[in-house]
N, C-alpha and C positions, 0 to 999 in steps of 0.2 A: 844490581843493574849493571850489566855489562855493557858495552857501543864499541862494534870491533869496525876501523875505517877498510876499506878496501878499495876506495877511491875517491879523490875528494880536490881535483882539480877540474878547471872549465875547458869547457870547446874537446878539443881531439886529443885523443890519447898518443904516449910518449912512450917511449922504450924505459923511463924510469918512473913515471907518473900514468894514472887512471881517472877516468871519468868517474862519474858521482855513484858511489853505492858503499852499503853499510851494514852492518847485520845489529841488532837491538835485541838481547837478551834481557827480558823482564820478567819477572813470577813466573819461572818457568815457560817460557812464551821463548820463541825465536822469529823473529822479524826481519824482513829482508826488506830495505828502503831505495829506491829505485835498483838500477840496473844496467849502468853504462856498459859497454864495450869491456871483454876481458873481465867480466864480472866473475864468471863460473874460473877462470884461474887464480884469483885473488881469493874465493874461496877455498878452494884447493889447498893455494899456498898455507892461507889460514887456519887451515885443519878445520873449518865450518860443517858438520855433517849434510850433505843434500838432504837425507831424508830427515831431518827435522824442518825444513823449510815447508811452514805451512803457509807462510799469508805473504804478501810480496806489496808492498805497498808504492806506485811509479806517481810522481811528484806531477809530471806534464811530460808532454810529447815530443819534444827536444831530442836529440838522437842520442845526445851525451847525460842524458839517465835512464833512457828505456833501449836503446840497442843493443843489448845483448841479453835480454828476455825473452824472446823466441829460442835463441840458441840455448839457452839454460832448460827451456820447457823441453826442447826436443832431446836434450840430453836425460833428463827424468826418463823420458821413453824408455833411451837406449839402454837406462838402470834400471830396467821392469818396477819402477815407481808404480804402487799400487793406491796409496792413498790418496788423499783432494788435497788439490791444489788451487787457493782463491787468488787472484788477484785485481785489485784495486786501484783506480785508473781514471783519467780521463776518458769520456767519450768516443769512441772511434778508435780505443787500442783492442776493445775485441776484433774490429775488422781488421785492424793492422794485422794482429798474431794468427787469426784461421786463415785469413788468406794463404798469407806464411804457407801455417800448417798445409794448407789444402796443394798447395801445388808443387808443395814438397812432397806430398804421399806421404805425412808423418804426423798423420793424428796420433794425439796422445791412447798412453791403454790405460790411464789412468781419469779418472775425476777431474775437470778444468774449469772451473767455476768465474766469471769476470765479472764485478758489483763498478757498474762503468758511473762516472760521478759527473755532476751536472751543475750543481746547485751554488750559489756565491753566496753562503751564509754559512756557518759551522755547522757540520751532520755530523753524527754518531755514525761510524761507519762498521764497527766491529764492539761488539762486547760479550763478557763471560765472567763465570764468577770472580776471576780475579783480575782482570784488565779489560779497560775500555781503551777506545781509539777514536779520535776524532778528529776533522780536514780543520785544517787552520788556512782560508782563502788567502792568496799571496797576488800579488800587483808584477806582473810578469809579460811578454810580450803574447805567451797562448795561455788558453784558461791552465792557471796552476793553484795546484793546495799542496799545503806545508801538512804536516801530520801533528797528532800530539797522542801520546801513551800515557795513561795515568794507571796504577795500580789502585787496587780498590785495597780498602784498609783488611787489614790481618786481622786474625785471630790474638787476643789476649796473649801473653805470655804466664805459664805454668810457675809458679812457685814452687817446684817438688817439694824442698824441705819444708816450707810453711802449707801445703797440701797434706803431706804426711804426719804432722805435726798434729791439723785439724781432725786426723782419720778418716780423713776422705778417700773414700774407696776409688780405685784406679781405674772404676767402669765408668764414674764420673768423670773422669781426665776430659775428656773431649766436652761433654759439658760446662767444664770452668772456662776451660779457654774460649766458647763462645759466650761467655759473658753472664753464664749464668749461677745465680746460688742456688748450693747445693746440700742435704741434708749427710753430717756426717756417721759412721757408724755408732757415732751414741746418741743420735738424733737430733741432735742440734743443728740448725738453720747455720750457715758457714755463708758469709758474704761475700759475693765475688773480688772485693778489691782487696780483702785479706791473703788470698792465696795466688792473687795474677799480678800482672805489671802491665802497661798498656803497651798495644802492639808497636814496630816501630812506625814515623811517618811512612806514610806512602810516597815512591817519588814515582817522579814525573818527566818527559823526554819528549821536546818540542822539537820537531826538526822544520826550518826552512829554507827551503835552496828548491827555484831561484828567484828573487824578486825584486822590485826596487823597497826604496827605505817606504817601510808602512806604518804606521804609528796605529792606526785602528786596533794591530792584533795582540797590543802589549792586555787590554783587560783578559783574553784568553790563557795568554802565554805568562799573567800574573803568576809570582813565586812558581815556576815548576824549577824541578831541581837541575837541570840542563836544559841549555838552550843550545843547539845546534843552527847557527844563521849565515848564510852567504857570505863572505867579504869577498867580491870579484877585484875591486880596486883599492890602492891607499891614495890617498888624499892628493897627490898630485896627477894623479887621472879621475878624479870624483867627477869631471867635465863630461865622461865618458858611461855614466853609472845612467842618467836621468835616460835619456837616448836608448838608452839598452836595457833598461827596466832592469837592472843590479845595483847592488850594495855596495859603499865602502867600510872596514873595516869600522872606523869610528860611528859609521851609522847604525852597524852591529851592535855595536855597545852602548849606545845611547837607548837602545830598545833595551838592552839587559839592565840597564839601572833604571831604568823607566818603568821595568816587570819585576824588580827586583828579582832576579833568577838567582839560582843559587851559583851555577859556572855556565859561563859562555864558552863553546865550543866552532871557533871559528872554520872555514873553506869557502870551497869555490873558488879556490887563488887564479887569476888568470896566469897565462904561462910563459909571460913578458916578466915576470919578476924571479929572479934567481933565488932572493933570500926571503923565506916567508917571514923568518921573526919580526921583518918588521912590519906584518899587521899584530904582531903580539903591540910590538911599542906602541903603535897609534893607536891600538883600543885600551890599552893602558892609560893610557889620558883621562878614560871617561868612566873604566873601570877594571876594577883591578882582577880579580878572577877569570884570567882568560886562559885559554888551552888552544892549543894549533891542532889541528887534524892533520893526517900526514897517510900517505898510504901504508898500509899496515900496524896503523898504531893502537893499542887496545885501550883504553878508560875503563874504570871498574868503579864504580859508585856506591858506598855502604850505606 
């Protein structure tokens, strides 16, 4: 599981800093998580392929993570993008984008599919054989959901030498590793746990930004293996956090040891603060496993 940042500061973009968006490579999957301003050159930068972006997931209607999603859609255009493209959304971002579309004269030639969200309780909003997706509701100043990625569990792992050992014929291979026993060339019944290992964990990638401190969503967001959560302020503007329906740093981390998460992945830094490390130090108080987001930074999860 990869999580490439491409922007991960609040409010208006800076000639050194970007508004909120992300790319999440899981089981083969590529994920695009909101979509501030200057998105499509952070991918660029990133070396992110366009045409693998199939599903775009926009957190709320804020400007600073869906404004540069129309410009990203109409760029598809201008790359004779053929395949579908879904995106996932609050209410009222289909009329935001066709309007867009419509009176720029720049309908897509491609498939544009919008699954507009509504509902203030966890939905399944995507799933396939090997990942599901589901809205984690966030406490925000407009309707907002946090996302969550689970990989669905693998396939076995192959023993080859203890496979070949048993005589198990190689038309069986695909067989063992779904779990099943299988008769070997001298006919003997061959138990599935003799020749496989189990798959590894499945993990798992909670993103949310932007919200106030929520304590509800820690049962959802129990052990996943990444937590991606807002810190907008450190502790000496926490006065400023209730007001504005945002995080501090330390309220971050009190949810990550409260979910037991495996790494907290901290942003949203507001743009009054020069040196991030220190929401590393403040959430270091409450737990230790912490990582800064930063624009361009890559995490890689085994």
């Amino acid at each position: 599981m990869k999580l490439t940042i491409l922007g991960c500061y609040a409010a208006t973009p800076r000639t050194f800093t970007n508004p909120t968006a992300q790319v999440l490579e899981i089981n083969n999957h590529l994920f695009l998580i909101d979509c501030g301003e200057g998105t499509q050159v952070e991918l660029r930068r990133n070396k992110v392929k366009f045409s693998k972006i199939k599903h775009i997931f926009i957190s709320h209607l804020h400007g600073d993570h869906f404004y540069g999603l129309v410009g990203l859609i109409s760029t598809f255009r201008l790359l004779n993008r053929e395949s579908e493209l879904h995106v996932y959304g609050p209410k009222g971002i289909k009329e935001i984008i066709t309007l867009q579309l419509k009176l720029s004269n720049s309908w897509t030639n491609y498939p544009l599919y919008f699954h507009e969200l509504t509902e203030k309780e966890p939905q399944l909003i995507f799933e396939d054989a090997k990942v599901t997706v589901e809205t984690i509701p966030l406490n925000h100043r407009v309707y907002t959901n946090g996302f969550i990625f689970r990989e669905k569990p693998g396939l076995r792992k192959l023993l080859i030498n203890e496979a070949q050992n048993y005589g198990i014929d190689v038309a069986l291979y695909q067989s063992v590793k779904m779990g099943k026993d299988v008769i070997s060339n001298e006919g003997e019944l061959i138990p599935n746990y003799l020749v496989t290992a189990p798959p590894d964990p499945p993990k798992s990638y909670a993103f949310c930004s932007d919200t106030a401190y929520s304590p509800a969503i820690v049962p959802q967001i129990k052990n996943v293996t990444v937590l991606y959560h807002e810190s907008t302020f450190l502790e000496e503007h926490k006065h400023l956090a209730a007001p504005t329906k945002h995080s501090t740093a330390i309220e971050a981390a009190t949810l990550a040891k409260e979910a037991n998460v495996g790494t907290l992945i901290l942003g949203h830094y507001s743009t009054r603060y020069s040196d991030i490390e220190l929401f590393r130090k403040e959430a270091n108080t409450i737990f230790q496993k912490v990582e800064l987001a930063d624009d361009g930074r890559n995490f890689t999860f085994k």
